[in-house]
KOLRORO-114772 format. One record per residue (C-alpha): residue number from 1; x negated, y negated, z. Coordinates in nm, 4 decimals, always signed. Example, Ala and Ser with C-alpha at 12.3 -4.5 7.8 and 13.67 -1.06 7.14 Angstrom:
1	-1.2300	+0.4500	+0.7800 .
2	-1.3670	+0.1060	+0.7140 .
//
This chain:
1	-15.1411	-10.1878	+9.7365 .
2	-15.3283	-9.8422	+9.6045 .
3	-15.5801	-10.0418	+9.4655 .
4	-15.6577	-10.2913	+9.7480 .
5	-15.6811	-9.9146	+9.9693 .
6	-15.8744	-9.7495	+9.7479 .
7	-16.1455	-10.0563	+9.7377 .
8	-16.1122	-10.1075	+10.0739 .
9	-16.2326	-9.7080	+10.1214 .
10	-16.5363	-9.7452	+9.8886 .
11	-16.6623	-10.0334	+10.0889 .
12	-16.6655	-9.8745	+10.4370 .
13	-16.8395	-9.5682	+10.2624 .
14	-17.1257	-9.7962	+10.0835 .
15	-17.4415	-9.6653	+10.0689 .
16	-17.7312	-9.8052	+9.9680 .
17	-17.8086	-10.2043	+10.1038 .
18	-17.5156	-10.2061	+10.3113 .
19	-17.6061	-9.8537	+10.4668 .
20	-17.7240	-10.1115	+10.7746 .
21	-17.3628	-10.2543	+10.7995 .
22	-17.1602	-9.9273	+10.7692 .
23	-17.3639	-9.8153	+11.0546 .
24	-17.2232	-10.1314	+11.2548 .
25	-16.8756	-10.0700	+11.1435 .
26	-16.9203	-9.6821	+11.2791 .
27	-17.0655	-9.8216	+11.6092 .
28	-16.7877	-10.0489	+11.6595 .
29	-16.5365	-9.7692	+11.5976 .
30	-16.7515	-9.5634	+11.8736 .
31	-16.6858	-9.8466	+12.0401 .
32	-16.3265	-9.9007	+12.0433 .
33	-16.2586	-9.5053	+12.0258 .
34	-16.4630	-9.5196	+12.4364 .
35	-16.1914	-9.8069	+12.5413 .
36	-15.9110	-9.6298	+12.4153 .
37	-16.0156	-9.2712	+12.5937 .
38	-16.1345	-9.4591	+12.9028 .
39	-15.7335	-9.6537	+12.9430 .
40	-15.5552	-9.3493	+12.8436 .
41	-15.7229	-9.1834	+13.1420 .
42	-15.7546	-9.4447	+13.3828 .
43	-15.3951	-9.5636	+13.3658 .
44	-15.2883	-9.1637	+13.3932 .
45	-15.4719	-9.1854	+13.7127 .
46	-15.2775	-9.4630	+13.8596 .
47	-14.9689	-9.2973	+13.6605 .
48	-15.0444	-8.9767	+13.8691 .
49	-15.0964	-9.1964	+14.1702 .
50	-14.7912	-9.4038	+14.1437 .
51	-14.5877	-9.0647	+14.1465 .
52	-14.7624	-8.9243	+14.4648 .
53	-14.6939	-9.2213	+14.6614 .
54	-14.3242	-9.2224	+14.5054 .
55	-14.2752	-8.8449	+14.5921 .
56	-14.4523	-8.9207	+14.9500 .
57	-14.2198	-9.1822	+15.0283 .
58	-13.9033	-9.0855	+14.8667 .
59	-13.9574	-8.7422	+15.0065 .
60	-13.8448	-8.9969	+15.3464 .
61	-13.6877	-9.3373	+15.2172 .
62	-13.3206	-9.3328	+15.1233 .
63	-13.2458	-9.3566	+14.7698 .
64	-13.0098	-9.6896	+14.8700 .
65	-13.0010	-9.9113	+15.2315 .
66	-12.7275	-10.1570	+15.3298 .
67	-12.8464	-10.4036	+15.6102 .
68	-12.6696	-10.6613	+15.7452 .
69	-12.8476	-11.0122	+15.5661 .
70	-12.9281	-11.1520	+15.9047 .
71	-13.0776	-10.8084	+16.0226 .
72	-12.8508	-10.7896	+16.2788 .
73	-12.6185	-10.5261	+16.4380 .
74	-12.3328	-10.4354	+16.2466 .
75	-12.0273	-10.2488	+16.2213 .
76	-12.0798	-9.8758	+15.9974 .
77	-11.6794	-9.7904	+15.9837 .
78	-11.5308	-10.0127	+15.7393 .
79	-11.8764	-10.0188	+15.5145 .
80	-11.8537	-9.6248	+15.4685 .
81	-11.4638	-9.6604	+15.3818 .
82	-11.5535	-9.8828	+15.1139 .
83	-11.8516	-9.7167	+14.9565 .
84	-11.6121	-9.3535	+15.0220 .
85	-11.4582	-9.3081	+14.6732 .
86	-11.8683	-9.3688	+14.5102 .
87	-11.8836	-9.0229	+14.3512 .
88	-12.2442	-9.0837	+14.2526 .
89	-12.3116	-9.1007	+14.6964 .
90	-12.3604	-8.7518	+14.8361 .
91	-12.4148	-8.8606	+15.1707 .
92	-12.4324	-9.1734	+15.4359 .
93	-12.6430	-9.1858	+15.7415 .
94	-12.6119	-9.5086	+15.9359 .
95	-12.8524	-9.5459	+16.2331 .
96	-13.0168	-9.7068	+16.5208 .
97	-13.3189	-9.8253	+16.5763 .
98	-13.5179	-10.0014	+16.7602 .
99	-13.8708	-10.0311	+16.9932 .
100	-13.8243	-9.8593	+17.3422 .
101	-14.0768	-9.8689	+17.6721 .
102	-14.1911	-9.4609	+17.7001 .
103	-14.2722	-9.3809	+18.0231 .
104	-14.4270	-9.0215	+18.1078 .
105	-14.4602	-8.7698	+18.4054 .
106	-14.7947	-8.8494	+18.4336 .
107	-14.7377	-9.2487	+18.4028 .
108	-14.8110	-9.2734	+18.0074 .
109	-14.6352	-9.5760	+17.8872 .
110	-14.6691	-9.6634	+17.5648 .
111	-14.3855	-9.8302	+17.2996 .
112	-14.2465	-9.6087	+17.0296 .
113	-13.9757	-9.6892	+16.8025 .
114	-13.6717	-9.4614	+16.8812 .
115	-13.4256	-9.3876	+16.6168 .
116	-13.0565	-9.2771	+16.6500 .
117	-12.9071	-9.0636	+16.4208 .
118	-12.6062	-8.8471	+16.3207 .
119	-12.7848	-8.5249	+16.2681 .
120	-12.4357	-8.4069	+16.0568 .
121	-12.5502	-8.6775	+15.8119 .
122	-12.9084	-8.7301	+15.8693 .
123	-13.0478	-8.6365	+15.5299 .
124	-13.4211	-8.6943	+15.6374 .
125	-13.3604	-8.4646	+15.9008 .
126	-13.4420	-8.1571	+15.6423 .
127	-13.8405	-8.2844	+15.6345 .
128	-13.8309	-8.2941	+16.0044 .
129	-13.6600	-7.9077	+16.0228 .
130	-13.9285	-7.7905	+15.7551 .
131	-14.2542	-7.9417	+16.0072 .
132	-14.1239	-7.8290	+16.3062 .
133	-14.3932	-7.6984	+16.5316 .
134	-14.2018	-7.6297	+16.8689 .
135	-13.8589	-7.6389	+17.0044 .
136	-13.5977	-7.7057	+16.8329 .
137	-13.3593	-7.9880	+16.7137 .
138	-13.1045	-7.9959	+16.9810 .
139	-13.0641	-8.3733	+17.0919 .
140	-12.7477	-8.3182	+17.2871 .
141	-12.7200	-8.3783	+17.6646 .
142	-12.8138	-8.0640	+17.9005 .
143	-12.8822	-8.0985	+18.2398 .
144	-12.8274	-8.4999	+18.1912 .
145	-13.0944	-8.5350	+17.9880 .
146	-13.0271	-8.6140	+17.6756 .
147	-13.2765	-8.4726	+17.3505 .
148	-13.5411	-8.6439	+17.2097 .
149	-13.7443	-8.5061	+16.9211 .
150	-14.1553	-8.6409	+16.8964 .
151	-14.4224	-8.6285	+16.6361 .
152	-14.7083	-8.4114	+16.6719 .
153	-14.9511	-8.6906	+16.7448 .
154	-14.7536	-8.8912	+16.9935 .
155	-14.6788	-8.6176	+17.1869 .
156	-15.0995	-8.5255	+17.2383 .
157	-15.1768	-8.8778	+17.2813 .
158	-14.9491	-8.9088	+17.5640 .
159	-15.0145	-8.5178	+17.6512 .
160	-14.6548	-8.4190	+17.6079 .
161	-14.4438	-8.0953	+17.5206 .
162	-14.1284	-7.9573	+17.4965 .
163	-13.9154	-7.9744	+17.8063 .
164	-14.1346	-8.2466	+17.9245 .
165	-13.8947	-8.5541	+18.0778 .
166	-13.9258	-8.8530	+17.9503 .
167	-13.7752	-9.2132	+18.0391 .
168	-13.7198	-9.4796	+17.7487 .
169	-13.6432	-9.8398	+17.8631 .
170	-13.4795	-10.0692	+17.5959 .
171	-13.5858	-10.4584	+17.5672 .
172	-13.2135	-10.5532	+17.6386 .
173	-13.1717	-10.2753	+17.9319 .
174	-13.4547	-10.4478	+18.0545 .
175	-13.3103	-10.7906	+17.9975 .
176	-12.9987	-10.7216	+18.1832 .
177	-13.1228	-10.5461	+18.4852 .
178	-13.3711	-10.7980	+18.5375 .
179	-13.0602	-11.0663	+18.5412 .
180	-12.8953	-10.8591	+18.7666 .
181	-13.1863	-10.8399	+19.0156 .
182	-13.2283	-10.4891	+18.9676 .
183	-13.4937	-10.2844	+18.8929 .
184	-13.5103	-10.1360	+18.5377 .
185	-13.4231	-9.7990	+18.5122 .
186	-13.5104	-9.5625	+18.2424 .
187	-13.2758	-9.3691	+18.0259 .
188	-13.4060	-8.9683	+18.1044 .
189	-13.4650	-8.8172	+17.8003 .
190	-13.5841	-8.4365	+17.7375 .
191	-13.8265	-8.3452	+17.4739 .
192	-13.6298	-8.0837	+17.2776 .
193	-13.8613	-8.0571	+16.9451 .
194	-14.2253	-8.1600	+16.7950 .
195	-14.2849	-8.1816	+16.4878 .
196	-14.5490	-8.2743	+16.1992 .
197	-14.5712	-8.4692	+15.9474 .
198	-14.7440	-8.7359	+15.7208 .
199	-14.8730	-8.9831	+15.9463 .
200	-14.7313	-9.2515	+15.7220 .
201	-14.3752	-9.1091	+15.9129 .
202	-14.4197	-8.9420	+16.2288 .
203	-14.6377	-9.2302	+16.3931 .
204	-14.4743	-9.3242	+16.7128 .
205	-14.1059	-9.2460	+16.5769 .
206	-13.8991	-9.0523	+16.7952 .
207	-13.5278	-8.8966	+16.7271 .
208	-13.2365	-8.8887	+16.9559 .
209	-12.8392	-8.8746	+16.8832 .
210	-12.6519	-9.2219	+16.7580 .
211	-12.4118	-9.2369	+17.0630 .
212	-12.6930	-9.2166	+17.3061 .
213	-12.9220	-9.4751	+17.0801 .
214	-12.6637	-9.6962	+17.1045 .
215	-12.6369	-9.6753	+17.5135 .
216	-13.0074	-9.7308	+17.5625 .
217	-12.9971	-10.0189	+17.3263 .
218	-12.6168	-10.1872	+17.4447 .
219	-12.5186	-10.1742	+17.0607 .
220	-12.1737	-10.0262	+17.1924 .
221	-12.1526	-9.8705	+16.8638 .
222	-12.3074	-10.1021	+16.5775 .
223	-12.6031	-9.9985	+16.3636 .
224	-12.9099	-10.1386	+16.1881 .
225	-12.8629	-9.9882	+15.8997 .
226	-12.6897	-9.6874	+15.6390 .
227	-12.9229	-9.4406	+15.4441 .
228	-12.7558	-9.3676	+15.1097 .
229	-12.8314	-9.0281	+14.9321 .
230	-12.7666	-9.0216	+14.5676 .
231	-12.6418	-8.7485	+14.3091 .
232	-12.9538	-8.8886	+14.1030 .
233	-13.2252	-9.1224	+14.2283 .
234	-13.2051	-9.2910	+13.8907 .
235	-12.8879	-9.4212	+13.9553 .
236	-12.9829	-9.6411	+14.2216 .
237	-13.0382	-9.9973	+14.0615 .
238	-12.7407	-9.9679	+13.8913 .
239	-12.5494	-9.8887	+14.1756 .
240	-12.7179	-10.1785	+14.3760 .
241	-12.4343	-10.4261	+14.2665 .
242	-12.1706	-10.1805	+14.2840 .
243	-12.1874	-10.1427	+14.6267 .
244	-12.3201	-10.5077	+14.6796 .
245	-11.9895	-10.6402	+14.5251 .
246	-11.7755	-10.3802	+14.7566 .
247	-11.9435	-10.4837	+15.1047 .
248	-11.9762	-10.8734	+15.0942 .
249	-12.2000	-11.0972	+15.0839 .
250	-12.2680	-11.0465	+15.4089 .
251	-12.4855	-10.7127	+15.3453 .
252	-12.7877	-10.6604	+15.0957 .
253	-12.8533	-10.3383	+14.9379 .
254	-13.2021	-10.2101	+14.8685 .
255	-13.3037	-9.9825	+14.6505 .
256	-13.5781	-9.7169	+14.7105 .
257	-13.8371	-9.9176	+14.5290 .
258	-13.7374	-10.2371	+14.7441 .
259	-13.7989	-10.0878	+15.0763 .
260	-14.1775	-9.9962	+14.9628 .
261	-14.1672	-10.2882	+14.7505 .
262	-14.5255	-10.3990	+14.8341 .
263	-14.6483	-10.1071	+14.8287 .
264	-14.5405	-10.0055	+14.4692 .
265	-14.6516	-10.3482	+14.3672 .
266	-14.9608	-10.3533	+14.4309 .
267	-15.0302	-9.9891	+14.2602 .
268	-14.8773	-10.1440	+13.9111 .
269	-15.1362	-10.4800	+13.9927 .
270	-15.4057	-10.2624	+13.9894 .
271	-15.2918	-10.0671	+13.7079 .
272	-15.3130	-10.3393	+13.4685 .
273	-15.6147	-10.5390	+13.5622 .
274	-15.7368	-10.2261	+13.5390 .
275	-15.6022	-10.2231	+13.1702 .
276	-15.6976	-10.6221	+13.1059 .
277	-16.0748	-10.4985	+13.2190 .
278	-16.0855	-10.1860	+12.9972 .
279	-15.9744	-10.3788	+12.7492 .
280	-16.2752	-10.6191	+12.7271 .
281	-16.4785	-10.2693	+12.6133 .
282	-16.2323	-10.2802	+12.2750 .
283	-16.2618	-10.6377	+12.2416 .
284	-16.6875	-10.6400	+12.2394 .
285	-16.6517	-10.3717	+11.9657 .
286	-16.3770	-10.5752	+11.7785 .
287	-16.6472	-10.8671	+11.7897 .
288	-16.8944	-10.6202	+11.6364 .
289	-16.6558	-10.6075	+11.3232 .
290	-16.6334	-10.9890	+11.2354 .
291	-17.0228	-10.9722	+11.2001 .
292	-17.0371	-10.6727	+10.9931 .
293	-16.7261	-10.7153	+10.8120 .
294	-16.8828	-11.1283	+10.7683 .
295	-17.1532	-10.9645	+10.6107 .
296	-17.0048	-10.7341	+10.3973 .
297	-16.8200	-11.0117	+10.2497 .
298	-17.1284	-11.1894	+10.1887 .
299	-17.3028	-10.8861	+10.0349 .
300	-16.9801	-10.8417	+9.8293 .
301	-16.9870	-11.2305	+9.6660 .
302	-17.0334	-11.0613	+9.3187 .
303	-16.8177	-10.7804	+9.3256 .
304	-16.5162	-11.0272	+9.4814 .
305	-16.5901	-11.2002	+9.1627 .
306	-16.5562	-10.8946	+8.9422 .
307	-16.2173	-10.7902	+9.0510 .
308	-16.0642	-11.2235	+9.0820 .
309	-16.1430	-11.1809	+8.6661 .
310	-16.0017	-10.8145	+8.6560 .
311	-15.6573	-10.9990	+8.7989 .
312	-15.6925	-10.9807	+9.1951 .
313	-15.5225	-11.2874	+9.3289 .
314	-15.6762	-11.4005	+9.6466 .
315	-15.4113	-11.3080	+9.8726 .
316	-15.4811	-10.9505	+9.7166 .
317	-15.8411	-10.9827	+9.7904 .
318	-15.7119	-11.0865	+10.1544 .
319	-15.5225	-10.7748	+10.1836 .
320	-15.8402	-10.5341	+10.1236 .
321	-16.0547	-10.6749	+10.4035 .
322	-15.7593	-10.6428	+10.5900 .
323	-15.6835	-10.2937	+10.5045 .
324	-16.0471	-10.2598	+10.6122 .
325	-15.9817	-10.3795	+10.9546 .
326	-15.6875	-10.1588	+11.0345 .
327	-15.8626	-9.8352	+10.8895 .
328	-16.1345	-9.9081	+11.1270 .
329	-15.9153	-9.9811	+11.4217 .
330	-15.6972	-9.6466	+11.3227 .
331	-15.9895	-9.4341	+11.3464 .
332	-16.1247	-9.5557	+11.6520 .
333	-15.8004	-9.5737	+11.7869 .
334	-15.7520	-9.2336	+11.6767 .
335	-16.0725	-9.0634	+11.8178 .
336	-16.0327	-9.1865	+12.1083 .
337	-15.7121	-9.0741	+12.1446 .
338	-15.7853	-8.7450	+12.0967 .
339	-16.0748	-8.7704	+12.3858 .
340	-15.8516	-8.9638	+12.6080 .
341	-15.6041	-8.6646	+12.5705 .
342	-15.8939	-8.3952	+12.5631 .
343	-16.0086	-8.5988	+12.9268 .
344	-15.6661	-8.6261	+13.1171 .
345	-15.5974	-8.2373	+13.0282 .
346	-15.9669	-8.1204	+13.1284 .
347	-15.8706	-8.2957	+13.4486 .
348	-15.5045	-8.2058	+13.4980 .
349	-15.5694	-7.8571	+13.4360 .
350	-15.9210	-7.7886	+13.5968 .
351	-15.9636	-8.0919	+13.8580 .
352	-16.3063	-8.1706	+13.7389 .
353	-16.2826	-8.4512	+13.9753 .
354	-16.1885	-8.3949	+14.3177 .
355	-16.0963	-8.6010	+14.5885 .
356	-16.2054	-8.5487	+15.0101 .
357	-16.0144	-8.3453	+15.2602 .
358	-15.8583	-8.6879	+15.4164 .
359	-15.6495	-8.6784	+15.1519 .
360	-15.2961	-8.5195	+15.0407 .
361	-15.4174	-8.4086	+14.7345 .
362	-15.7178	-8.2291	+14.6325 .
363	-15.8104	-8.3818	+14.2940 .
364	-15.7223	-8.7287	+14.0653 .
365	-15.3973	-8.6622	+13.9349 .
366	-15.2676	-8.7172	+13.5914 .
367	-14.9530	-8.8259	+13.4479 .
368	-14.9892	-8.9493	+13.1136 .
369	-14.7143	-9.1730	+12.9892 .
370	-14.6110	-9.2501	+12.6225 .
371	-14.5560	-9.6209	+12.6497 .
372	-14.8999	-9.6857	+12.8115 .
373	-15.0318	-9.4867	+12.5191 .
374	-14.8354	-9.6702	+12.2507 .
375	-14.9704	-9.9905	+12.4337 .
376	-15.3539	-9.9385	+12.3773 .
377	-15.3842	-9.7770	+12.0092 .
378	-15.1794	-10.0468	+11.9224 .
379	-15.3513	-10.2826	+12.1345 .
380	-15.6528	-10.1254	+11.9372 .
381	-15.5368	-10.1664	+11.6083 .
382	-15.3904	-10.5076	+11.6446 .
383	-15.7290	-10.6700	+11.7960 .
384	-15.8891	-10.5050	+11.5053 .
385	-15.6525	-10.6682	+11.2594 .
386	-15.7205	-11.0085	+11.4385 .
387	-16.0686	-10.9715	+11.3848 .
388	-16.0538	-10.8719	+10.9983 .
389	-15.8588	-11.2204	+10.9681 .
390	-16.1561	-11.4159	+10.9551 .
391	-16.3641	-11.1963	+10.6744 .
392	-16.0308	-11.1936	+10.5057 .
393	-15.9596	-11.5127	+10.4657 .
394	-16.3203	-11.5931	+10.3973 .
395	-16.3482	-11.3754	+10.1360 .
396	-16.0100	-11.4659	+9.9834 .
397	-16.1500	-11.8149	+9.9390 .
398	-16.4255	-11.7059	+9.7227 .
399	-16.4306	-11.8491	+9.3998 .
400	-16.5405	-11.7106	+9.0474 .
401	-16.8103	-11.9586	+8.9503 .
402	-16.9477	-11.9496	+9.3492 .
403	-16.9541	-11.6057	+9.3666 .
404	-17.1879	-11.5601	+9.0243 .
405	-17.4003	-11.8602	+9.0581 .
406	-17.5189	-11.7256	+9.3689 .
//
C-alpha cells in the first residue's frame, strides 16, 4: 500500500506535460473545498434557526399533552392519579379552553380564545409574570367580577385597560339561552392584568381561573387538555408510551415536537434540499476529476506499463488511481472545512450578517452540529472516490503490449 501512495503523490504533483491537468485536479479541489464551506454554514444557519424556533416555542408549549382522542371534554382527576408516582413529571396543568364572544364598554365585540387555568400549576404562567405591563395576576372574583388577564395587543385593538369590564359569551351559553327563549347574557369579567409577549402567544388569548372557565363554557368540571412539565425535556419521547400505556387508549400523548409538528418539519425540509442543492456544487467538481484523472491515465499508458513489468498487479494499479481520488477529495474536503469553520465563527462571534428589526434576533445564528459535518466531508470524499472508479478501473485494464505500442 506505501508504494501505490507514494505513486499516487508523484502523479498529482507532475510537472511538466501534465502541468495542464494538475491544474484541473487543483480547480476541482477549489471546487469541492467551496461546497463543503458553503453546507457547513448553511445547515448551521438552519441549525441556529431550528433552535430559536425550539427555544421560542418551548419557552410556551408543554414538554408533554394528554388530550382526549376524540378532542373532547374529559375528566383531569383520575388521569393526574395515574401519571402521580412519574418522578421524571414536575408539574401538571390541565385546562380549559375554548373561543368566547368579547363584548366591551364601548360595544367592541370581537372572538378571543379564553383559557382556564390553575394558576397553582400553571407553569406558562412564569412568561406571562415576566411581560407583565399593568396590573397584576389576580383572576379571582371581587366585586362579582371575576379576573381576566389580556395581551398587550388585544387590549389596544379593542381600547381596553385594567379595571375595564368585560362580558365573554360562550357558544354553548349561547346555545342554551337561546333554547330557553332568553336573551344571552354575558359572563362579567374584570381586566386584572396586560401583558406582552411574542405575538406567536399573546394574539387574542386571554387568562381566567379553571372553575370560572368551566362555568362560562358548561364543562361542569372537565378539561381539554393537561400540560406536562418535565425534570428534562429530553425525556419526553420516551415517556410518551409510559404515560400512553397508564391512561388508555382513550387519550394520546404529544410530545413537544408533535404539537409544532409542522412547523419543525418544514425547517428540517428546507434544511436538506438545501443540502441536496449544495451538494450539486461538489458533484460538478467531482465531474471535473473523471476528465482529468481520464487523462492522466491516458498520459500515464507507458508508465502503467513500467510498473505491470516491475510486479504491479492490476488491482494494485486500481488502488493508486484510487488513492488519487480520495487524496483529492481529503484535501478539498479538508480546506473547506477549515473555511466553513473559519465562516460560521466570523459570524457567530461578530454577526457579519444581520437580520431587520421585525425580527427576534438581530443576526443569522449559528449552531454547528457534528453529524451534519461528518455528513458532507464524507459526502465529499465518497463522491470523489466514486468518481476515481472509472480512471481506476480503466487504467487497471491496461495491458503491457497496449500500453508500449502506443
Amino acid at each position: 500500500m506505501f508504494i501505490q501512495s507514494y505513486i499516487a503523490g508523484k502523479m498529482l504533483r507532475s510537472t511538466g506535460e501534465l502541468a495542464l491537468l494538475r491544474s484541473l485536479t487543483w480547480i476541482s479541489i477549489g471546487g469541492i473545498s467551496v461546497g463543503v464551506a458553503l453546507l457547513i454554514i448553511v445547515l448551521s444557519v438552519f441549525n441556529g434557526f431550528f433552535s430559536v424556533v425550539q427555544s421560542v416555542l418551548t419557552s410556551w408549549d408543554p414538554d408533554l399533552k394528554i388530550e382526549h382522542v376524540q378532542g373532547s371534554y374529559f375528566e383531569p382527576t383520575q388521569i393526574l392519579a395515574q401519571i402521580d408516582s412519574i418522578e421524571q413529571i414536575e408539574q401538571a396543568s390541565p385546562y380549559i379552553e375554548g373561543k368566547a364572544l368579547l363584548a366591551g364598554p364601548q360595544q367592541q365585540d370581537k372572538v378571543v380564545i379564553v383559557r382556564g387555568v390553575d394558576l397553582n400549576n400553571f407553569f406558562q404562567l412564569q412568561a406571562i409574570e415576566e411581560n407583565v405591563q399593568a396590573g397584576n395576576l389576580d383572576v379571582s372574583v371581587n366585586g362579582g367580577r371575576v379576573g381576566l388577564l389580556m395581551g398587550r395587543n388585544l387590549a389596544f385593538d379593542l381600547g381596553l385597560h385594567v379595571n375595564d369590564e368585560v362580558g365573554l359569551l360562550s357558544a354553548a351559553g349561547m346555545k342554551k339561552r337561546l333554547t330557553q327563549f332568553a336573551a344571552p347574557k354575558a359572563v362579567p369579567f374584570e381586566i386584572r392584568g396586560i401583558f406582552k409577549m411574542q405575538e406567536l402567544f399573546e394574539g387574542s388569548i386571554v387568562f381566567t381561573s379553571l372553575p370560572y372557565a368551566s362555568r362560562l363554557f358548561e364543562t361542569k368540571g372537565q378539561v381539554n387538555a393537561i400540560d406536562l412539565k418535565l425534570s428534562q425535556r429530553d425525556d419526553a419521547e420516551s415517556l410518551k408510551s409510559t404515560i400512553a400505556q397508564r391512561i388508555g387508549p382513550n387519550y394520546v400523548v404529544k410530545s413537544w415536537y408533535d404539537i409544532q409538528k409542522p412547523v419543525y418539519d418544514v425547517m428540517q425540509l428546507e434544511k436538506w434540499a438545501s443540502f441536496v442543492l449544495l451538494m450539486i456544487i461538489i458533484l460538478v467538481a467531482v465531474l471535473n476529476i473523471i476528465g482529468s484523472m481520464s487523462m492522466i491515465v491516458i498520459q500515464k499508458r507507458r508508465d502503467i506499463a513500467v510498473l505491470r513489468t516491475l510486479g504491479l498487479v492490476a488491482s494494485e494499479i486500481k488502488t493508486i488511481f484510487l488513492i488519487q481520488g480520495l487524496r483529492i477529495g481529503g484535501i478539498g474536503a479538508g480546506v473547506g472545512l477549515v473555511l466553513g469553520f473559519t465562516g460560521a465563527w466570523l459570524q457567530k462571534t461578530y454577526k457579519i450578517v444581520t437580520l431587520s428589526d421585525a425580527f427576534i434576533i438581530d443576526a443569522y445564528p449559528i449552531e454547528i452540529l457534528w453529524t451534519d459535518v461528518v455528513l458532507v466531508v464524507v459526502g465529499a470524499i465518497v463522491f470523489c472516490l466514486l468518481a476515481s472508479l472509472y480512471p481506476s478501473t480503466k487504467a487497471s485494464k491496461t495491458t503491457i503490449s497496449e500500453a508500449l505500442v502506443s
